[in-house]
C-alpha positions in Angstrom: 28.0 -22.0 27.6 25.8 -22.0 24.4 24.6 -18.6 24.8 28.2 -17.4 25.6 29.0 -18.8 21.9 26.3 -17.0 21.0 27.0 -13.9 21.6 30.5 -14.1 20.5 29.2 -15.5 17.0 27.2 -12.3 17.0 29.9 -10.0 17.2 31.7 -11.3 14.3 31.8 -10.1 11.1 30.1 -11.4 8.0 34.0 -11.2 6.8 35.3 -13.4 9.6 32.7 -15.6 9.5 33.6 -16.4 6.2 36.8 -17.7 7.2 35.9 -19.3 10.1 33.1 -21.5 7.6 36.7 -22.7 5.5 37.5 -24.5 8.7 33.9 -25.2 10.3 31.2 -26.4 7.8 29.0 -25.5 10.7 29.3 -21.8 10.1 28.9 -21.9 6.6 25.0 -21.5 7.1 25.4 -19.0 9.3 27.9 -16.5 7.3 24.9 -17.9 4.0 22.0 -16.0 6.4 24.0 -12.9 7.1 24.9 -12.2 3.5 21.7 -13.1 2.2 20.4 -9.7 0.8 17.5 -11.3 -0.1 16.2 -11.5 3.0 13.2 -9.3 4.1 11.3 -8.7 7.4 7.6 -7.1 8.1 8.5 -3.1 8.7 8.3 -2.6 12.9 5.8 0.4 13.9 7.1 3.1 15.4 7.3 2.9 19.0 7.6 7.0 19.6 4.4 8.3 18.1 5.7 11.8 18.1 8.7 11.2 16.0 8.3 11.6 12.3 7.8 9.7 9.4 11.3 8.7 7.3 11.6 10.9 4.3 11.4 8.4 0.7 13.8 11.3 -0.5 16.5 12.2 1.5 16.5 16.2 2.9 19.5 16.9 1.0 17.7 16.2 -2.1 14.7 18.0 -1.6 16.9 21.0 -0.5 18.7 20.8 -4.0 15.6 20.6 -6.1 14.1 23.9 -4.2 17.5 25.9 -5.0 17.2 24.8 -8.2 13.7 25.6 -8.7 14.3 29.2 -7.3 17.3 29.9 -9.7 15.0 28.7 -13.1 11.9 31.0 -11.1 14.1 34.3 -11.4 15.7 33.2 -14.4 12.3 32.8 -16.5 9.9 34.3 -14.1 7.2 33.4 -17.3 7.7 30.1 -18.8 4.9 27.6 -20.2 5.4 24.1 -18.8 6.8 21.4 -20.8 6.7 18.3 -18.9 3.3 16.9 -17.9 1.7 16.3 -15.1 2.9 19.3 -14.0 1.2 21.4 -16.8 -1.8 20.1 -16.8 -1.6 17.5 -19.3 -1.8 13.8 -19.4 0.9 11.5 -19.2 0.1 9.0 -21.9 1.9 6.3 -21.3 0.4 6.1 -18.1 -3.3 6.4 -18.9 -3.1 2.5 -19.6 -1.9 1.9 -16.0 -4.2 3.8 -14.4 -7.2 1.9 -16.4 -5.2 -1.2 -15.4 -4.8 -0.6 -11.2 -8.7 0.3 -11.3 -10.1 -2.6 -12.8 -7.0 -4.7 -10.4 -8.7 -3.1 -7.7 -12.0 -4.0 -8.7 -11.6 -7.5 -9.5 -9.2 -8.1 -6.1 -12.1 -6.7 -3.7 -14.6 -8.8 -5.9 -12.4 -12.2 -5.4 -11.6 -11.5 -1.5 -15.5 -10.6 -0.7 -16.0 -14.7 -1.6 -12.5 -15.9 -0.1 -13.8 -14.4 3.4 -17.0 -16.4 3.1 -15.3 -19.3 2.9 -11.7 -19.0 5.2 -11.9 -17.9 8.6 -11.3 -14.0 9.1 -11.0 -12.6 12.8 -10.3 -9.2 13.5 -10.0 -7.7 17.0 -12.8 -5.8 18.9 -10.3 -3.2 20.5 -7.8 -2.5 17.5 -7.0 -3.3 14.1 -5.3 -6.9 14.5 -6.3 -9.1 12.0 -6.1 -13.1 12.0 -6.9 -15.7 9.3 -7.7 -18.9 11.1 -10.2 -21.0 13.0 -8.7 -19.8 16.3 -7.2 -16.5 17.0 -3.9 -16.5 18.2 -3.2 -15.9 21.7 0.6 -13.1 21.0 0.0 -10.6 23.3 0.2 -7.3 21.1 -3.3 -5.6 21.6 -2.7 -1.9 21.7 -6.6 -1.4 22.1 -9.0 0.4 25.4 -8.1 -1.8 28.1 -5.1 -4.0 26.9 -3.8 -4.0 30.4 -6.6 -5.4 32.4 -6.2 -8.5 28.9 -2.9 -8.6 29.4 -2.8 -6.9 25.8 -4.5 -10.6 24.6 -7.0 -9.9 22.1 -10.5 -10.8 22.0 -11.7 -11.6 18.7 -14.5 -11.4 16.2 -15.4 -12.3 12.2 -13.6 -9.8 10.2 -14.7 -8.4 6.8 -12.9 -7.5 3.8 -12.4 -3.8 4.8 -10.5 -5.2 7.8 -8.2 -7.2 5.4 -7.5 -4.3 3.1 -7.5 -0.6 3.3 -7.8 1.8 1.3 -7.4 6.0 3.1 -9.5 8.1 1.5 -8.5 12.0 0.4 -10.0 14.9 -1.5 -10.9 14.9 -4.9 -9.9 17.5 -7.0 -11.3 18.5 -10.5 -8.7 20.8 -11.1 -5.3 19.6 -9.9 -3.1 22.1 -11.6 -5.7 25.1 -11.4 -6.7 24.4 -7.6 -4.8 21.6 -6.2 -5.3 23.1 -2.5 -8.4 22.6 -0.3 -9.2 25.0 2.1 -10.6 24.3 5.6 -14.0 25.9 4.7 -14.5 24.0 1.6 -14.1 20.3 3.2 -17.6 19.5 4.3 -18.1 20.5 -0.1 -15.2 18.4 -1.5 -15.9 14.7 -2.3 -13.8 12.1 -0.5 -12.8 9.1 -2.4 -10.1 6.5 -1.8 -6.6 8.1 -2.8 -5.7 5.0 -5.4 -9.1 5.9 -7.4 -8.3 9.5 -7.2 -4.8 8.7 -8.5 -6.1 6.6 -11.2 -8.1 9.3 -12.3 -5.6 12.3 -12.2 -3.5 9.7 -15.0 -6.2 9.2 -17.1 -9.3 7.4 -15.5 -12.9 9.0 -16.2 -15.8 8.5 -13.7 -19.2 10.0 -14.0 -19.7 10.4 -10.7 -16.2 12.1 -10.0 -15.4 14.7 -13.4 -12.3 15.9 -13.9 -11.1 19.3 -15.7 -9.1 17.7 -19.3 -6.8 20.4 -20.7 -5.8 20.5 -24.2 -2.8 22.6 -24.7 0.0 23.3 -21.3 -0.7 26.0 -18.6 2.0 28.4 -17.8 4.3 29.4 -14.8 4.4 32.8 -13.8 6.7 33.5 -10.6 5.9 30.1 -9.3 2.2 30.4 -9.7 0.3 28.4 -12.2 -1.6 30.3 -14.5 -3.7 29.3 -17.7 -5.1 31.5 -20.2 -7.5 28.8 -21.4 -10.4 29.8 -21.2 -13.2 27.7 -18.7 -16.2 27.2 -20.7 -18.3 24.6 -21.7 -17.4 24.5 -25.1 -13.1 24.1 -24.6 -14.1 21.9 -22.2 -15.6 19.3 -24.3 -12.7 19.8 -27.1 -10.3 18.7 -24.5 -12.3 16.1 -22.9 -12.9 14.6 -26.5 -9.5 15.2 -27.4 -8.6 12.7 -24.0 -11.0 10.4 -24.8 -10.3 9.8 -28.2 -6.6 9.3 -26.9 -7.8 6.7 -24.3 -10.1 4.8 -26.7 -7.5 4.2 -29.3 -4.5 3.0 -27.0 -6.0 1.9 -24.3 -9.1 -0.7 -25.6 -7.4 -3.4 -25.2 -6.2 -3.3 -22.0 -9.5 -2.0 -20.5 -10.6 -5.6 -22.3 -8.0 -7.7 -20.6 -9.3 -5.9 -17.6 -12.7 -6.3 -18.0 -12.2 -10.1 -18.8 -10.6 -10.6 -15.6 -13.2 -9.7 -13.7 -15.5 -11.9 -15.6 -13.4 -14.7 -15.0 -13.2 -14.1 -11.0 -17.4 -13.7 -11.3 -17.4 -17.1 -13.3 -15.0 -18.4 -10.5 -17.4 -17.6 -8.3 -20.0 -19.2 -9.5 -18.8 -22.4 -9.9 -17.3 -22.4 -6.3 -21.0 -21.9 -5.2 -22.4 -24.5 -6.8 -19.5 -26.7 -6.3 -19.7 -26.1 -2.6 -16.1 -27.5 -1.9 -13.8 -24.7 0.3 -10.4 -26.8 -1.1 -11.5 -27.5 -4.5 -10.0 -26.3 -8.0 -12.2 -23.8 -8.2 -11.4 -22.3 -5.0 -7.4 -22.3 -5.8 -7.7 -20.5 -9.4 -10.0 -17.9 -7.8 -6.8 -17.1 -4.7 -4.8 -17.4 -8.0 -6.3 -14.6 -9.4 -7.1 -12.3 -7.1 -3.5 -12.4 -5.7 -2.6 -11.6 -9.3 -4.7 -8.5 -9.2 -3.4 -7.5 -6.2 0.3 -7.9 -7.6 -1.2 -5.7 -10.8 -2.4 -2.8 -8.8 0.3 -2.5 -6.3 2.6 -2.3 -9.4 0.5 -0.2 -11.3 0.2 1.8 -8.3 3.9 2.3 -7.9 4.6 3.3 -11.4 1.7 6.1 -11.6 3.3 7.4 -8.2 6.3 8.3 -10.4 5.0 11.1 -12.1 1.6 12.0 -10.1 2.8 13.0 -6.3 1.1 11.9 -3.6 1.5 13.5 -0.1 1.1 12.0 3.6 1.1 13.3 6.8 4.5 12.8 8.6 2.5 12.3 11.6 -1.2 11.2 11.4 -2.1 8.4 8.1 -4.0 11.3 6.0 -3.0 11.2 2.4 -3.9 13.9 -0.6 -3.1 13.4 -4.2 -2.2 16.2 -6.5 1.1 18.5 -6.4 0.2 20.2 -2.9 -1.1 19.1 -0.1 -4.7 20.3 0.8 -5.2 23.3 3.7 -7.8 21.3 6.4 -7.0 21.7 9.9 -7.6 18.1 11.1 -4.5 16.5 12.1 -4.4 15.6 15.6 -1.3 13.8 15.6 1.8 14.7 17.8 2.8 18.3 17.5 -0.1 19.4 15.5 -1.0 22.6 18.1 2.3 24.1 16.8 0.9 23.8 13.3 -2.5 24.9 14.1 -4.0 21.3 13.2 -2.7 21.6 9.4 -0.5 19.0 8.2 3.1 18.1 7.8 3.1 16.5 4.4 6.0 14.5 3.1 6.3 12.2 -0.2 4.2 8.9 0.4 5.0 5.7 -0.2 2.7 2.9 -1.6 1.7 1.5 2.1 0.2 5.0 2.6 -2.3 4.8 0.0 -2.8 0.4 0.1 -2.9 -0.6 3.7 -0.8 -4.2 3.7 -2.0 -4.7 7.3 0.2 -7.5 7.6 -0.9 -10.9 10.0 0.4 -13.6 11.1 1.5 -16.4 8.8 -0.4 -19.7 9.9 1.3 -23.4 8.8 -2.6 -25.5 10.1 -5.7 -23.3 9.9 -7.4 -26.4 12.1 -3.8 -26.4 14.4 -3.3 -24.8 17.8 -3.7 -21.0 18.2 -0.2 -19.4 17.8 1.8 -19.5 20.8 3.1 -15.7 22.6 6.3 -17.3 23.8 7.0 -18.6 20.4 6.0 -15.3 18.5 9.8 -14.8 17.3 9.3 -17.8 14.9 6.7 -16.9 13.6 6.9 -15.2 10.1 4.5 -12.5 8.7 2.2 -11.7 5.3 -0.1 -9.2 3.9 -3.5 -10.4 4.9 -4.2 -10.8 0.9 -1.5 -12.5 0.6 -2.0 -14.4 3.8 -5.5 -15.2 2.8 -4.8 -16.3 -1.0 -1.9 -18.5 0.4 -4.3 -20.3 2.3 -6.9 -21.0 -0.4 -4.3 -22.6 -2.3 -2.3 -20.2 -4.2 1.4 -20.4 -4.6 3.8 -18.6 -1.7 5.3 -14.9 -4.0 9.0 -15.4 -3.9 9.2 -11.7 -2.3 7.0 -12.9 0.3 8.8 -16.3 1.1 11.5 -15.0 3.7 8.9 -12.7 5.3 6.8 -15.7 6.1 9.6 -17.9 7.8 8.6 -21.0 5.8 12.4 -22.3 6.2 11.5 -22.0 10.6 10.3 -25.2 12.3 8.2 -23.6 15.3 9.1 -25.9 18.0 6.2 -27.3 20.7 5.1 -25.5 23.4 7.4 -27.6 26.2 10.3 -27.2 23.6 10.2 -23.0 24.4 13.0 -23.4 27.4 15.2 -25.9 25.4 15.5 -23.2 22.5 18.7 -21.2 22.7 
């Protein structure tokens, strides 16, 4: 009888529920949860590994901008760019953000390398599951080599703090505008660095180890082609280095301060918490505080620079490549990748391409009972940072609330058949 009701209840509209609620105050919560917009749930993998990626902009769109593209490419076959990045100039509004996300990034893998030495981290010996507790749980979702003979249970391990966090690595390119392709034979001679830091440092970042080409004045377009009669030497190459760093230095000080401060404060943090030696003191709850705060900083700084500067992905495989093209390297061996010849099918990316969330399992009692496989449908979900600096004592995000079903009571294990 109940789960006749049930499915009746499901097949009504938000709209009739709303009048049914006017004459049952039982409904009333239920029409509340379906219009709820803020409500959010952990983004499902894709079952079919052959089908592609969503598109961030819609086909139609993209369709529009090439038309539109081709008419301005006939109408002014040579034309000097106006709008950076795409002439080769800085944006420099963002060269503070990109500061900003580095020194985020810095100080967030400098707080989590401490968390993990003091909250239990599992990951999985046969795939990439990740578990923050004193016992792995026991849902049955191992995709790894022989998940059938476990019963896809997985067998776990201590994790580190590349298992909570990833970060894909792509080419770096000195020149983006000049030559923002790769070929196949130059890829064992191109640097590979992790796309965020190579996106930090096309808006404005300078790294010894990784230089950059600065231009001073805007590179023209000649029948689609990028051309710059700026002349490569040594000498025009300081002016408009100096010219950038000069521009950096005098906005951007006090910001690369605040930065640099932070990550003081998260060293200082972790001093103290050594010699305090107390996993649920204060010192352990300001240092969660402020490494989930760097991690909010960099995945917003992240998003903003990824408004101007493009990155690509692969619609089928996770490779990722920052600059206005995608590079030429035949190493996709995703699905459909012998009708391409191994090259890539590159789409717009999204911030989860370049920051992997890996998102875990939310646990209410680290020292509780291993999370139940019948019961995994109550069970609410995190980013592992998130997941981690939630259980050192920082405060649950509000955009994170929902996904972590803190408004579910689990019920017991010999409850499981009484649940509708």
């Amino acid at each position: 009888m109940q789960r006749k009701i049930l499915s009746e209840l499901n097949n009504l509209s938000s709209r009739n529920l709303k009048c049914l609620s006017n004459l049952n105050p039982n409904l009333r919560l239920l029409s509340t949860l379906l219009d709820d917009t803020t409500y959010s749930d952990v983004p499902k993998p894709e079952k079919n590994k052959s089908k592609r990626k969503p598109y961030v902009t819609p086909m139609k769109v993209l369709i529009k901008r090439a038309k539109e593209e081709r008419e301005v490419r006939k109408a002014q076959p040579c034309r000097l760019l106006e709008h950076p990045p795409d002439n080769g100039l800085l944006v420099p509004e963002l060269v503070e953000v990109a500061h900003r996300v580095y020194f985020a990034r810095e100080s967030l893998l400098l707080g989590l390398s401490k968390l993990v030495r003091l909250f239990p981290v599992k990951r999985c010996r046969f795939c990439f599951e990740v578990h923050i507790g004193n016992s792995g749980h026991e849902i049955r979702t191992c995709t790894g080599t022989m998940s059938g003979f476990r019963r896809a249970l997985h067998v776990w391990r201590r994790g580190q703090v590349q298992d909570l966090i990833h970060f894909p690595h792509c080419f770096h390119l000195y020149d983006r505008v000049g030559k923002p392709r790769v070929g196949h034979d130059e890829r064992s001679r191109v640097k590979r660095i992790p796309a965020i830091i190579e996106l930090c440092i096309q808006a404005g970042l300078d790294l010894e180890k990784y230089p950059t080409r600065r231009r001073a004045n805007p590179v023209y377009s000649i029948e689609g082609r990028i051309v710059d009669f700026e002349p490569e030497s040594e000498k025009d190459e300081k002016i408009g280095n100096k010219k950038m760093q000069d521009c950096v230095t005098v906005e951007n000080l006090d910001a690369k301060k605040h930065e640099e401060n932070r990550i003081s404060d998260i060293e200082n943090l972790i001093d103290l918490v050594e010699k305090s030696n107390d996993d649920e003191g204060q010192y352990v709850r300001e240092l969660s505080i402020k490494t989930l705060d760097s991690w909010f900083h960099m995945i917003s700084g992240a998003k903003q620079i990824m408004e101007k500067y493009t990155v690509w992905t692969c619609g089928y495989c996770p490779e990722v490549q920052v600059g206005p093209k995608g590079h030429k390297v035949r190493m996709c061996k995703a699905a459909k990748h012998q009708s391409r010849n191994g090259l890539h099918a590159w789409q717009e990316a999204t911030i989860d391409d370049i920051v992997g969330p890996n998102y875990v399992w939310h646990v209410r009692d680290l020292h509780g009972p291993p999370l139940d496989n019948n019961l995994k449908r109550f069970y609410g979900k995190a980013p592992s940072v998130v997941e981690l600096c939630v259980q050192a004592g920082a405060p649950v995000p509000d955009q994170y609330r929902s996904m972590m079903r803190l408004d579910v009571v689990p019920p017991d294990r010999d409850e499981v058949d009484l649940v509708a």
